[in-house]
C-alpha positions as CSV (number, residue, x, y, z in Angstrom):
1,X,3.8,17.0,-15.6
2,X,6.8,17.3,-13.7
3,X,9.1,14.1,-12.9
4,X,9.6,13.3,-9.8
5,X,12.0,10.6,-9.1
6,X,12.2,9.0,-4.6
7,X,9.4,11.1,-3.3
8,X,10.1,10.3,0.2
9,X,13.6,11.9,0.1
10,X,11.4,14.9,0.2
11,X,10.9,16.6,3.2
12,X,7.4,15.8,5.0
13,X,6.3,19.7,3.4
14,X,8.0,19.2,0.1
15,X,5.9,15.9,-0.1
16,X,2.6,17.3,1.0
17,X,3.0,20.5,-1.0
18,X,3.9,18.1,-4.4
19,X,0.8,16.6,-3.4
20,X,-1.6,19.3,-3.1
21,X,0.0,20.6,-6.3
22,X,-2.2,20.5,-9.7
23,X,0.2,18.0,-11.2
24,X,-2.1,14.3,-11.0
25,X,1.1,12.3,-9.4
26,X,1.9,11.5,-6.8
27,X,-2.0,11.2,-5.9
28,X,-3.9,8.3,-4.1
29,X,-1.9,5.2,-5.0
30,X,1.2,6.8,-3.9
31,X,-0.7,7.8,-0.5
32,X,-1.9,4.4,0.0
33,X,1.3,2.7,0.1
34,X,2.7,5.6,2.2
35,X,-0.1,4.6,4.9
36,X,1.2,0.8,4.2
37,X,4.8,2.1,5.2
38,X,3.5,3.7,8.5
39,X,1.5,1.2,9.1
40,X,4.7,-1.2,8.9
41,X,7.3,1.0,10.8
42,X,4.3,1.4,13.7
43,X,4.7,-2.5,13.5
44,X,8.3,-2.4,13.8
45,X,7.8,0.1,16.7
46,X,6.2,-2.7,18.6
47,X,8.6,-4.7,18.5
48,X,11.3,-2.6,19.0
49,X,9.3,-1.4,22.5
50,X,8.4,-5.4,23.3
51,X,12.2,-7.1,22.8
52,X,14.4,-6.8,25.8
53,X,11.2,-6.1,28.2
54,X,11.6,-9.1,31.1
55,X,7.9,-9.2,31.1
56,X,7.8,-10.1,27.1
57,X,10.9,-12.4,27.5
58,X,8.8,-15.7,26.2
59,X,7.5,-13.7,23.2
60,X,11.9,-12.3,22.3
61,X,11.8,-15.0,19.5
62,X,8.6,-13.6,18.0
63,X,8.8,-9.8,17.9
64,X,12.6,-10.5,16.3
65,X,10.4,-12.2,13.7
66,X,8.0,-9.7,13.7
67,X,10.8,-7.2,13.5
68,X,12.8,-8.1,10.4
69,X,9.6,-8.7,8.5
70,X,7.9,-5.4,9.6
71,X,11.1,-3.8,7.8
72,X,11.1,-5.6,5.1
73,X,7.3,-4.5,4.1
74,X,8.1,-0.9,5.1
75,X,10.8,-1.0,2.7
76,X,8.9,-2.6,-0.1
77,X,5.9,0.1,0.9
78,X,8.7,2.8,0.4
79,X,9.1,1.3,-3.1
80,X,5.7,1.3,-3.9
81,X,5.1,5.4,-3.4
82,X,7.6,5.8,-6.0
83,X,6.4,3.3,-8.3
84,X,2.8,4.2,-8.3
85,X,3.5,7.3,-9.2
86,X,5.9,6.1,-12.1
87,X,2.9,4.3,-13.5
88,X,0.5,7.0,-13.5
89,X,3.2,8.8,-15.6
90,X,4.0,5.6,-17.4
91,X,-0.3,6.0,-18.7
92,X,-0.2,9.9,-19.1
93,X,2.9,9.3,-21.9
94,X,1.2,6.8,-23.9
95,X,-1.6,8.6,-24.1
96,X,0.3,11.5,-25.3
97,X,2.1,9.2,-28.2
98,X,1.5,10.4,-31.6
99,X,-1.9,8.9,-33.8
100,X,-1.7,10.0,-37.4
101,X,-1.1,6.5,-38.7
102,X,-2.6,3.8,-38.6
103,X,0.9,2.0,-37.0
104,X,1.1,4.8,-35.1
105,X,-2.5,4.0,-33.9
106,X,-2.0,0.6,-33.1
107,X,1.5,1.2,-31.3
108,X,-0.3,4.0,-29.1
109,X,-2.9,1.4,-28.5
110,X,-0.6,-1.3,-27.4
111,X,1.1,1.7,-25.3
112,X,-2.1,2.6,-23.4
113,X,-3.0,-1.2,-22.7
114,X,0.6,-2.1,-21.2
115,X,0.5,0.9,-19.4
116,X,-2.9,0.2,-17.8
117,X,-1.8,-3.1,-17.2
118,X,0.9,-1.7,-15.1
119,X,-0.8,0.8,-13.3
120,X,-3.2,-2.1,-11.9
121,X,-0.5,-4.4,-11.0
122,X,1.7,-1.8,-9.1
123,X,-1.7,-1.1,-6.8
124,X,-2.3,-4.6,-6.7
125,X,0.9,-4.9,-5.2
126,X,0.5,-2.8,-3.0
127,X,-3.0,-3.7,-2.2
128,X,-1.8,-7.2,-1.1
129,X,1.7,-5.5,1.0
130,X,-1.1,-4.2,3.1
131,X,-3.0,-7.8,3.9
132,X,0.7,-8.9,4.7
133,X,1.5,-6.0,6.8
134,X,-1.8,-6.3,8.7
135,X,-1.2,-10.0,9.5
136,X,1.7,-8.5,11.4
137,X,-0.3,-6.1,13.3
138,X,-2.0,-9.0,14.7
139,X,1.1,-10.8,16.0
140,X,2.5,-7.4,17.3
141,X,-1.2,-6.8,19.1
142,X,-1.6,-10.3,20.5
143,X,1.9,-10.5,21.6
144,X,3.2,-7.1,21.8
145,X,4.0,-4.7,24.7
146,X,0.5,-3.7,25.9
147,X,1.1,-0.1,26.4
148,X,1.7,0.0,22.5
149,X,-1.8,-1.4,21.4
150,X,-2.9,2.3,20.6
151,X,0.6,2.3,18.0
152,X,-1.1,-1.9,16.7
153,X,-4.5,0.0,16.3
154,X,-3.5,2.9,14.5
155,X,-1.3,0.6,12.0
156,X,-4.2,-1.2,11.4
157,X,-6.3,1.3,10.8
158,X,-3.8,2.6,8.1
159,X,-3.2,-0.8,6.7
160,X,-6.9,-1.2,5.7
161,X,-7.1,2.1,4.6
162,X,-3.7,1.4,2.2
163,X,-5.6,-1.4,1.2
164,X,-8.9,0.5,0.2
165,X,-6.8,3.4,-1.5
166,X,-4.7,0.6,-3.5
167,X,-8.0,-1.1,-4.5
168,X,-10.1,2.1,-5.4
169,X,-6.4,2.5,-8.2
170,X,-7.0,-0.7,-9.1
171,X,-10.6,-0.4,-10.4
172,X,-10.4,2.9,-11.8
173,X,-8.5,1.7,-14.2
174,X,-10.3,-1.7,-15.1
175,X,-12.4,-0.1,-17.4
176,X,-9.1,0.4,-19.9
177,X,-9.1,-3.4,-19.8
178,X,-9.8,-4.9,-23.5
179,X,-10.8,-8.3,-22.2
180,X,-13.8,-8.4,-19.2
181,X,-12.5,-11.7,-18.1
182,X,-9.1,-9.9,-17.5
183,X,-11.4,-6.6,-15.8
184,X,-13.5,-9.4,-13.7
185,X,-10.6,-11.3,-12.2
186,X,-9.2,-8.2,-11.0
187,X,-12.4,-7.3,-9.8
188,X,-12.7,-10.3,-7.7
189,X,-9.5,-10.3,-6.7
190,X,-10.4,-6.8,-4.8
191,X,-13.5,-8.0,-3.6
192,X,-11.7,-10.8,-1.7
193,X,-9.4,-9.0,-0.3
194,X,-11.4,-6.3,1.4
195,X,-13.0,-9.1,2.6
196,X,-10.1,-10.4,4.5
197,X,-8.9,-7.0,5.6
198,X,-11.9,-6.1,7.0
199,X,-12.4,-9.2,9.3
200,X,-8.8,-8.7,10.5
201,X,-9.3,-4.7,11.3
202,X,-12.0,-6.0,13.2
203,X,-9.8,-8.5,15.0
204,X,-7.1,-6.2,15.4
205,X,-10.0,-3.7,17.4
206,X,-11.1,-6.9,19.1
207,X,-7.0,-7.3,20.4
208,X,-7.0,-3.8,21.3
209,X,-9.8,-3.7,23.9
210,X,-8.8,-5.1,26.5
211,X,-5.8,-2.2,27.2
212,X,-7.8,0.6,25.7
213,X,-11.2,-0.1,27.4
């Protein structure tokens, strides 16, 4: 499998060629924090089109807010594509350790579990950037430049779906989990959260209406 080391320094094609490739990363994790990333800079987008509007003047403090923390979870979403796909890798090379022993056994063992571990944490992570990002995409669609609640929609749209790709990573690999308590937890934790994102995609739709009819 070939290393790949800041995917999105590729170009848009280089990126979606890598990923239509045959080689298993980047793949879906990597995809759903690239949705979180849009989904922020859309955010940021609202504000930037809302501050320094005379008709949004009472809302200037907010969307600066809004703004500087839109970045920072884009930025953090950037990081996540990367990682993702440095913990799918981080699996593949532990499983590919060598087994003749029986300390080699247990070493590839311990491998393959710390490496699963990671590879549910880094979606996990991401996973809950995308309940943080879509709290914003209320604030920028409650209080945002109304000819921009298309842009607030669409973010949302690609927060939950950031959220649902992180989550589906995150229980593929529960089943590599040596303790159910530690498999259930995560479980719940997913079940939760979808919970929560889905009540505020609905909210964000419920914001939108009003300008898109």
């Amino acid at each position: 499998m070939k290393q790949l080391n800041n995917l999105l320094d590729l170009t848009v094609n280089d990126f979606l060629q890598e990923l239509s490739s045959d080689s298993p990363a980047p793949g879906g994790g990597s995809v759903s924090a690239f949705a979180i990333a849009m989904a922020a800079s859309l955010t940021e987008m609202v504000a930037n089109l809302t501050l320094g509007r005379k008709k949004y003047a009472e809302v200037s403090a907010e969307m600066t807010e809004l703004l500087a923390l839109a970045a920072k979870h884009a930025l953090a979403a950037r990081h996540l594509v990367d990682l993702d796909s440095e913990a799918y890798t981080q699996v593949m090379q532990a499983y590919q350790l060598p087994k003749e022993t029986a300390a080699e056994k247990s070493a590839r063992r311990a491998a393959i579990l710390a490496a699963t571990r990671n590879a549910i944490e880094v979606p996990k992570q991401t996973a809950s950037l995308a309940y943080e990002v879509m709290k914003l995409v209320q604030v920028a669609l409650a209080k945002g430049n109304s000819n921009t609640a298309s842009d607030g929609l669409v973010a949302s749209y690609l927060a939950l779906a950031g959220c649902k790709g992180a989550i589906a990573n995150i229980r593929i690999n529960l089943t590599g989990l040596k303790e159910p308590e530690e498999a259930a937890e995560y479980d719940q934790f997913c079940q939760d959260l979808l919970v929560k994102m889905e009540a505020l995609a609905l909210q964000a739709e419920i914001r939108a209406k009003p300008t898109l009819g």
